[in-house]
ROLO-309631 format. One record per residue (C-alpha): residue number from 1; residue in three letters; z, x, y. Coordinates in steps of 0.25 Angstrom, whole numbers, plus 5000, padded with zeros to 4 digits. Layout:
residues N
 sedren domi   pz   px   py
    NUM  ALA    Z    X    Y
...
END
This chain:
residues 412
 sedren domi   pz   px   py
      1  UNK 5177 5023 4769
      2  UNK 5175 5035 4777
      3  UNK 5183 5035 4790
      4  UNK 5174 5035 4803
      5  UNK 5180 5047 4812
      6  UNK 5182 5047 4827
      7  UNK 5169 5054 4831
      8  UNK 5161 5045 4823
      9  UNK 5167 5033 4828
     10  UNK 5164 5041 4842
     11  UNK 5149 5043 4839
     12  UNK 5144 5030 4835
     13  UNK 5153 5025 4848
     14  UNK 5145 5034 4857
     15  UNK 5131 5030 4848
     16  UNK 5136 5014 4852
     17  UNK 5141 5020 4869
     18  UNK 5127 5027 4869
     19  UNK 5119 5014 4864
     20  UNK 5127 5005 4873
     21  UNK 5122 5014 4885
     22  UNK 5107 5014 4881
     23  UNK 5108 4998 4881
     24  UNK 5115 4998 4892
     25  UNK 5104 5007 4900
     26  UNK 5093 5000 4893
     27  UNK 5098 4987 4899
     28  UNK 5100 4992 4913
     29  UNK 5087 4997 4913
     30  UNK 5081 4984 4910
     31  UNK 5091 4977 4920
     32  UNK 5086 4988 4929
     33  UNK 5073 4984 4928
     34  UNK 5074 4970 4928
     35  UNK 5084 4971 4941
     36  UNK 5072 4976 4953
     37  UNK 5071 4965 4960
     38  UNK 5058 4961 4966
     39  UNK 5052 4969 4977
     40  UNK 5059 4981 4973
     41  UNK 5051 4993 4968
     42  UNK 5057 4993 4955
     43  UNK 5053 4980 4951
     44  UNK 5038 4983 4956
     45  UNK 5039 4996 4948
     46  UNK 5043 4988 4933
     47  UNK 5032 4977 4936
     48  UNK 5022 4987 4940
     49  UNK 5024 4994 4925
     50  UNK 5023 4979 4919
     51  UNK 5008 4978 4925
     52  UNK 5002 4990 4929
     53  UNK 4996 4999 4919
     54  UNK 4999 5013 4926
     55  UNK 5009 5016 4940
     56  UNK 5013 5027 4945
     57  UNK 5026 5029 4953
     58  UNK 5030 5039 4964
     59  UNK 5043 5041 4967
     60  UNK 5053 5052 4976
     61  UNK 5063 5061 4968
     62  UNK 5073 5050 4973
     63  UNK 5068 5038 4966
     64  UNK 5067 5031 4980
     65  UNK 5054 5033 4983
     66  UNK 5043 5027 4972
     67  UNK 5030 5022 4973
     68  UNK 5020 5013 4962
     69  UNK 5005 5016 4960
     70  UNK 4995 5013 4950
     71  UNK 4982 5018 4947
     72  UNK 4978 5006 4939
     73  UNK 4979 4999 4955
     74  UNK 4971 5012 4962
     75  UNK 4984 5020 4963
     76  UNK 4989 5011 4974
     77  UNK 5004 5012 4977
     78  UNK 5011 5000 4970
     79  UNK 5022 5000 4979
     80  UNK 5034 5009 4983
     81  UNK 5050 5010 4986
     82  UNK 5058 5016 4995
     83  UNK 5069 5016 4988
     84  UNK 5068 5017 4970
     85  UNK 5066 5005 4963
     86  UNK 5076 4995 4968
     87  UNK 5069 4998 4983
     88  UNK 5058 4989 4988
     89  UNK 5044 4990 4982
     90  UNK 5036 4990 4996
     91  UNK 5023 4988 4988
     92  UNK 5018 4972 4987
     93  UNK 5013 4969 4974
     94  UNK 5006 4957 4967
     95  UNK 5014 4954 4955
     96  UNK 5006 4943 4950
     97  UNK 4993 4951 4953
     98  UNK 4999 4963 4944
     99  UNK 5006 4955 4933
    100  UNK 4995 4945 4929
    101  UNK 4987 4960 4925
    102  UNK 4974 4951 4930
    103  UNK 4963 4958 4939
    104  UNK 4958 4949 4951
    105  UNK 4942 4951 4954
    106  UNK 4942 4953 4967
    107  UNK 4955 4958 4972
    108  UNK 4969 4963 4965
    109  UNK 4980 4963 4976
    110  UNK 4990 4968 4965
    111  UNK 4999 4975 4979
    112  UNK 5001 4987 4981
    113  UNK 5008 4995 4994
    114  UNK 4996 5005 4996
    115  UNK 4984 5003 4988
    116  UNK 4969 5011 4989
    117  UNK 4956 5002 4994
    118  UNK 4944 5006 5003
    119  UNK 4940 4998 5013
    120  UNK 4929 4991 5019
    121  UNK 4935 4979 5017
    122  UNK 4924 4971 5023
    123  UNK 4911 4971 5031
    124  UNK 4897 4977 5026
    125  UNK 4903 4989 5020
    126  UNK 4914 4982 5013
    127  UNK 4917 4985 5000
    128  UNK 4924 4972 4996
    129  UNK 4912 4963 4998
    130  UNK 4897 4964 4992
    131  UNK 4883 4964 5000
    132  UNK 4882 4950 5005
    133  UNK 4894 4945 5001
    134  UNK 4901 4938 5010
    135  UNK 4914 4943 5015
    136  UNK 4925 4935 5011
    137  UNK 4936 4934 5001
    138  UNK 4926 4928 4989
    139  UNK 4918 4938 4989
    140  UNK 4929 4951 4992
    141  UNK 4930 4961 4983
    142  UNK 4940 4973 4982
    143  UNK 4934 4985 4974
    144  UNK 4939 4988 4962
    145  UNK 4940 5004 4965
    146  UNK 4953 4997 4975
    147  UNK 4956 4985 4966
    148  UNK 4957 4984 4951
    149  UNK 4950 4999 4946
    150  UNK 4963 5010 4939
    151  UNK 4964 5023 4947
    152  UNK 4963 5035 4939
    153  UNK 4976 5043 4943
    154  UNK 4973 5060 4945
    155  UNK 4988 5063 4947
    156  UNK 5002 5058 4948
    157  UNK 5017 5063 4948
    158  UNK 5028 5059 4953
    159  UNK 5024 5059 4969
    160  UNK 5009 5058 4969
    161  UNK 4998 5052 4962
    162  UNK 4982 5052 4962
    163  UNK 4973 5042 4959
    164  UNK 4955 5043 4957
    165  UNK 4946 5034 4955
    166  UNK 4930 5035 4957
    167  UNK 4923 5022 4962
    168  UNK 4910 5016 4968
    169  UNK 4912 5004 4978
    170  UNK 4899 4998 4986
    171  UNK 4900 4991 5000
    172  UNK 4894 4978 5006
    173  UNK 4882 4987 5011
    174  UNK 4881 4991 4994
    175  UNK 4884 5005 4997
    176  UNK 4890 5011 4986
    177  UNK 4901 5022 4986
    178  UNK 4905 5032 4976
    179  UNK 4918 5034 4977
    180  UNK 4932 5043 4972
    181  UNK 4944 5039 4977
    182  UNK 4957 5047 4976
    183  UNK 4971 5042 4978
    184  UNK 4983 5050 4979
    185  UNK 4999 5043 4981
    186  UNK 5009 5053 4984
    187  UNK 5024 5049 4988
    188  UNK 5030 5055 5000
    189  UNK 5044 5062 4999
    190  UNK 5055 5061 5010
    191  UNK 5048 5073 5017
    192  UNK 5035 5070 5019
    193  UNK 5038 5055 5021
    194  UNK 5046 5060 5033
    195  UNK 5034 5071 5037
    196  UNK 5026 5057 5038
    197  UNK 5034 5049 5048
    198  UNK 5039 5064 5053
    199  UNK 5054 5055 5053
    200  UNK 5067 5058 5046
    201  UNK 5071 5046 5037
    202  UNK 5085 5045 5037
    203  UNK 5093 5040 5023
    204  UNK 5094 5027 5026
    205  UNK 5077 5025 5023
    206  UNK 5072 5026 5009
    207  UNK 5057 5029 5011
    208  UNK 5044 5029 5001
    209  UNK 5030 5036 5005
    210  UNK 5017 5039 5001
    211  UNK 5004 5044 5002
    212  UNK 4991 5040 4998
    213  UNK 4979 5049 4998
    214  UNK 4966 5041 4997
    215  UNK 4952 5045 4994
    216  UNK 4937 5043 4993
    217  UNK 4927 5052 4990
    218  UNK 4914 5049 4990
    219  UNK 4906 5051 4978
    220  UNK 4895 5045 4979
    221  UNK 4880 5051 4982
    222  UNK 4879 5047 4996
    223  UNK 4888 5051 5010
    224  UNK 4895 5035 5015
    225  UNK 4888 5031 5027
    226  UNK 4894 5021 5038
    227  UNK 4881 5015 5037
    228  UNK 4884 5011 5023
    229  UNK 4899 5009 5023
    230  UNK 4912 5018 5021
    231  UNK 4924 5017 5014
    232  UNK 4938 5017 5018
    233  UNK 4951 5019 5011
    234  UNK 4960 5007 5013
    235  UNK 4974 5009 5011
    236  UNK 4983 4995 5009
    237  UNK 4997 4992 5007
    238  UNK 5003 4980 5000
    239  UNK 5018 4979 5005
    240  UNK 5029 4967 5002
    241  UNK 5031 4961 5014
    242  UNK 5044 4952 5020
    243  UNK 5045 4943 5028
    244  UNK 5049 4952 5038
    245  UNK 5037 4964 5038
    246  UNK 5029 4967 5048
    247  UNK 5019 4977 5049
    248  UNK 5018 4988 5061
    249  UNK 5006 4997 5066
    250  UNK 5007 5003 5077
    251  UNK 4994 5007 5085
    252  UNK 4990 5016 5097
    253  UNK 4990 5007 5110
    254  UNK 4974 5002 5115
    255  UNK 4968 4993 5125
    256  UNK 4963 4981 5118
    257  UNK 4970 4983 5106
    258  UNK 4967 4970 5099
    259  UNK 4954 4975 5096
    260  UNK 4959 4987 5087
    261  UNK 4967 4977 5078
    262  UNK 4962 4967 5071
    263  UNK 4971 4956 5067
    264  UNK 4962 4944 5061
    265  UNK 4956 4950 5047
    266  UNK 4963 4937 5042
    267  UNK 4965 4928 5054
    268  UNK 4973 4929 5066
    269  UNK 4986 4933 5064
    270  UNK 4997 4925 5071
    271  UNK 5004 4931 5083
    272  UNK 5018 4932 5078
    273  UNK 5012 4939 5064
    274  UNK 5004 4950 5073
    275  UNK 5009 4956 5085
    276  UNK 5001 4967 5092
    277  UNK 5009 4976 5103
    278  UNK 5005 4989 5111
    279  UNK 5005 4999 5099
    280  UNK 5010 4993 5087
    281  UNK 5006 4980 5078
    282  UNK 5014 4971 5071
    283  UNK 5011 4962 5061
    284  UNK 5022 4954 5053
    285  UNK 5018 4954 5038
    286  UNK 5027 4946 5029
    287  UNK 5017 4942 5019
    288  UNK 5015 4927 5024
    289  UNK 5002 4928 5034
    290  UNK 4990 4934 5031
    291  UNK 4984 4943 5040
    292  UNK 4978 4959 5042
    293  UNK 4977 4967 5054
    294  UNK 4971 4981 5057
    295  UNK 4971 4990 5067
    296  UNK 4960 4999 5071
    297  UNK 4959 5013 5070
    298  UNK 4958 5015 5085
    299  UNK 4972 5011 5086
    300  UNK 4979 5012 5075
    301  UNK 4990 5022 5072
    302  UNK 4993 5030 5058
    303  UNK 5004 5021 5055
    304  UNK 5006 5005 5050
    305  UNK 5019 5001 5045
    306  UNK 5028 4988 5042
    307  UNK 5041 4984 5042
    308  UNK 5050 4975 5034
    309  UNK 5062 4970 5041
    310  UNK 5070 4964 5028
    311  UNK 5068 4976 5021
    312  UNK 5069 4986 5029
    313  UNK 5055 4993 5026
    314  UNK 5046 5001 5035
    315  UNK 5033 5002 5028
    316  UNK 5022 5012 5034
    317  UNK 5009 5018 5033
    318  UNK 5003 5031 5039
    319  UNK 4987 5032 5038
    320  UNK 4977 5042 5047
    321  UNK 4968 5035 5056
    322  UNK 4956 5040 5062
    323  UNK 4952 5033 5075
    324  UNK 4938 5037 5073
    325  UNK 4936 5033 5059
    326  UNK 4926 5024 5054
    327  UNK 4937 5014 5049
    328  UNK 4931 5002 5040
    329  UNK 4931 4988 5044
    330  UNK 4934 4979 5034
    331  UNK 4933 4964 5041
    332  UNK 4926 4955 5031
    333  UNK 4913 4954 5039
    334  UNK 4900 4961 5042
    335  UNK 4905 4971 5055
    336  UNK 4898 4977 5064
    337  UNK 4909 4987 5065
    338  UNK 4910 4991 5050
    339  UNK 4921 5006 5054
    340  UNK 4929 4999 5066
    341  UNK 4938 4995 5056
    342  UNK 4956 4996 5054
    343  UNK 4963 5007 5052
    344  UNK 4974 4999 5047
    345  UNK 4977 4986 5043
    346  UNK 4991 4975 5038
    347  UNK 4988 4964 5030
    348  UNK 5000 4952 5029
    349  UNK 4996 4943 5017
    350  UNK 4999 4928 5018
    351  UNK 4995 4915 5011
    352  UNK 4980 4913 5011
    353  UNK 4973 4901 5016
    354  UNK 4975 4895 5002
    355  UNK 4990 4897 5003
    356  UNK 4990 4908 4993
    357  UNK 4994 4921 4996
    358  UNK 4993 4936 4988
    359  UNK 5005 4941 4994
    360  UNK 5014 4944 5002
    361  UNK 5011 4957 5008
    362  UNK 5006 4964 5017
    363  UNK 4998 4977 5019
    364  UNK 4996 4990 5027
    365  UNK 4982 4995 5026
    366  UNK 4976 5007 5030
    367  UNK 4962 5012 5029
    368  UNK 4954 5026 5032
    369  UNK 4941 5029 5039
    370  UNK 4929 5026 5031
    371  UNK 4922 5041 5031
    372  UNK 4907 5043 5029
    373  UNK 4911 5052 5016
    374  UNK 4898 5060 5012
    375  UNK 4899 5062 4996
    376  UNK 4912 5069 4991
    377  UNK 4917 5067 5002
    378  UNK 4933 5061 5003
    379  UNK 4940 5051 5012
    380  UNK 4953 5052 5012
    381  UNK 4966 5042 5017
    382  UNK 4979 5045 5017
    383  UNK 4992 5036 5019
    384  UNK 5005 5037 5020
    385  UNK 5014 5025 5017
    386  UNK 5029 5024 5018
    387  UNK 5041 5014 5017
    388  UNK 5054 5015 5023
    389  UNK 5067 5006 5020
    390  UNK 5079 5005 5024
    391  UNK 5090 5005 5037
    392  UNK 5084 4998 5048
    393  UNK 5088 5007 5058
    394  UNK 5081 5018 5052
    395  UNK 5069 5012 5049
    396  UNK 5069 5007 5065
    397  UNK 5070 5019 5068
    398  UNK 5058 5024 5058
    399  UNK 5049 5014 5063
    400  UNK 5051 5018 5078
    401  UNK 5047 5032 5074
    402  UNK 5035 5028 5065
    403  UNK 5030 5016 5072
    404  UNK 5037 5016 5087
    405  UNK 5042 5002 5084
    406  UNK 5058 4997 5084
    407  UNK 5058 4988 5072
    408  UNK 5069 4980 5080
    409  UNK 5058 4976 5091
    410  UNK 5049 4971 5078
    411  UNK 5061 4964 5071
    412  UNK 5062 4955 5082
END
C-alpha cells in the first residue's frame, strides 16, 4: 500500500476545513434569516420576496438606508429602514392580505408607507362611486389604475426608479379621462436629506428619505373642465403605529380656525384623542380608534409629521401647498363646494362597528391641486418623506427646529 505523504494529508484536510466553513456559512445564512424579528425591515424584506412577484429596493452606500417598492403594487414604497435590516421597517403592511395571493373586488389594503392614488374620493365628481349610486361603503369603489393593475417600470438603479402606466377612469358625472401617469422614487443621501430640513443631523440619528415624483398627463381629446370634474394626485402613507404615536401638523394661526379643519369624516373624535392649539394639531394615533382629520389649504403649512415615544421615531412629510388651488373635496356626499377641499389629511384606524378591524395603522396623506389640464398637458406632485430614529435629545432637538414643538411638552 502506497504511503499517503504530508501534503496529501494537508490537502484533503484543507478540502474537509474548506467544506466545514461552506456549511457553516450556509447555516448562518438561514439562521440569519430566520432571526429578524417581526417589525424589522429584514423580515418585511424575506416575506415580501415569498409573495410578491417583483420589488425593487433602494439603499445608501452604507446599507443603512433602504427602501421596498413594487411595480406589481403601482410602484408604491413598501416600507423603509433607518437603520439596514435588523432596523425598524416604518412601512405597515397587510400580511394576511399579501400571503393569501387573493384579489379583493373593491379595495386591497395590502399596506404600504407611501402609495400613488387620485382623488376625488367622494361627491359628483368622485371617481370611486358610479352615476347614481348612492355614496356608501357598498357601493365604493377604488380604481383599478390605483389598486390591483401592475406598473410598467421605465428605469431603476440603485437610488431611483420610474414607473408608467396609461389609464382611462370616468367620474360620478361620467366624464371620462384619458390619462398617463408617471411615478418616479428616488432615495435621498445624507446631503440632500439635510439641504431638506436645512439641519445638521448629528451621529447619534440614523435617517432614510425619499422622493416621489407624481404625474398626470392628460391624453385625452378634450381640455378637463371644473364644470365636469378634476383630478388630483393623492399621496397616502401606511405607518406601524405604537401605543404611544401621535401625529403633529402644525398650521398658520386664523380666526375661526375650526372651520379650516374638519374632524368628523368618521364621527367625532373624542377630545382627549384630538387636541387643537393656536398653530399646531395633535392627534394621538395608536391604531385603536378610528377617525380622519384634514386641514384646509388656507391654513395648512408644507409640513405633517408623527412621533412615536417607545421607539424613538420622528416620521415627516414635506408637500407644496397652493392657497389658491382648486383642491378636491372628497366627503361622501353631493357638495356644493366640490374644490374647497384638504390639503392634507391623518387617518387612525380602529375596530369598525362590527368589532373588526383592518389594522392597526395609521396614515399621513397629502394631495395636490386639481388643475384644468388642457390635452398633453402634465400635473405634477412632489413629496418628500423622511424618518429619523434614535437619541431623544437629538430628535427633541430636531422637532423644535422642523415643527416649533418641545417633544417633552407633548410627552406629558
Amino acid at each position: 500500500m502506497k504511503k499517503i505523504t504530508a501534503g496529501v494529508c494537508l490537502y484533503f484536510f484543507l478540502i474537509i476545513v474548506a467544506c466545514n466553513n461552506n456549511n457553516e456559512k450556509s447555516t448562518t445564512t438561514k439562521d440569519q434569516e430566520k432571526s429578524f424579528p417581526k417589525g424589522s425591515y429584514g423580515y418585511d424584506v424575506s416575506f415580501l420576496k415569498k409573495y410578491v412577484r417583483e420589488i425593487i429596493e433602494l439603499q445608501s452606500d452604507d446599507g443603512n438606508s433602504k427602501i421596498l417598492l413594487s411595480p406589481d403594487f403601482q410602484g408604491r414604497v413598501l416600507t423603509s429602514t433607518a437603520n439596514g435590516d435588523l432596523g425598524s421597517s416604518f412601512g405597515w403592511l397587510n400580511y394576511g392580505l399579501l400571503g393569501s395571493g387573493k384579489k379583493k373586488q373593491q379595495f386591497n389594503p395590502i399596506g404600504g408607507e407611501e402609495r400613488f392614488w387620485m382623488g376625488p374620493e367622494g361627491g359628483q365628481y368622485s371617481i370611486y362611486f358610479k352615476k347614481d349610486d348612492s355614496f356608501n361603503i357598498g357601493h365604493w369603489q377604488v380604481p383599478a389604475i390605483v389598486d390591483t393593475i401592475t406598473y410598467d417600470v421605465v428605469h431603476s438603479n440603485k437610488t431611483q426608479a420610474v414607473f408608467s402606466k396609461d389609464a382611462a377612469v370616468t367620474n360620478y358625472s361620467n366624464t371620462v379621462f384619458k390619462i398617463n401617469i408617471e411615478r418616479g422614487v428616488r432615495l435621498l443621501n445624507r446631503k440632500q436629506v439635510e439641504e431638506k430640513i436645512n439641519f445638521t443631523l448629528s451621529d447619534s440619528i440614523h435617517f432614510v428619505g425619499y422622493e416621489t415624483d407624481n404625474k398626470i398627463k392628460n391624453t385625452g381629446d378634450a381640455d378637463w373642465k371644473k364644470e365636469k370634474g378634476l383630478l388630483s394626485i393623492w399621496l397616502l402613507g401606511m405607518m406601524a403605529p405604537s401605543e404611544q404615536t401621535t401625529v403633529i401638523i402644525p398650521f398658520t394661526p386664523k380666526k375661526n380656525i375650526h372651520e379650516y379643519i374638519t374632524d368628523d369624516y368618521f364621527g367625532q373624535i373624542a377630545p382627549e384623542r384630538l387636541q387643537i392649539k393656536d398653530s399646531v394639531l395633535y392627534l394621538r394615533c395608536d391604531g385603536r380608534s378610528r377617525g380622519k382629520i384634514g386641514l384646509s389649504p388656507q391654513i395648512a403649512r408644507s409640513v405633517a409629521a408623527s412621533f412615536d415615544f417607545r421607539n424613538h421615531v420622528l416620521s415627516i412629510i414635506f408637500f407644496p401647498v397652493d392657497k389658491n388651488g382648486l383642491y378636491v373635496n372628497s366627503k361622501w356626499e353631493i357638495q356644493k363646494q366640490p374644490y374647497k377641499g384638504d390639503v392634507v389629511n391623518s387617518y387612525n384606524d380602529g375596530p369598525l362597528q362590527d368589532g373588526t378591524q383592518l389594522g392597526p395603522f395609521y396614515e399621513i396623506e397629502s394631495s395636490s391641486p386639481a388643475m384644468e389640464l388642457k390635452r398633453m398637458e402634465v400635473e405634477e406632485y412632489k413629496q418628500t418623506t423622511c424618518h429619523f430614529q434614535g437619541n431623544y435629545d437629538s430628535l427633541r432637538v430636531l422637532a423644535k427646529h422642523l415643527l416649533g414643538i418641545d417633544l417633552n411638552d407633548l410627552k406629558k
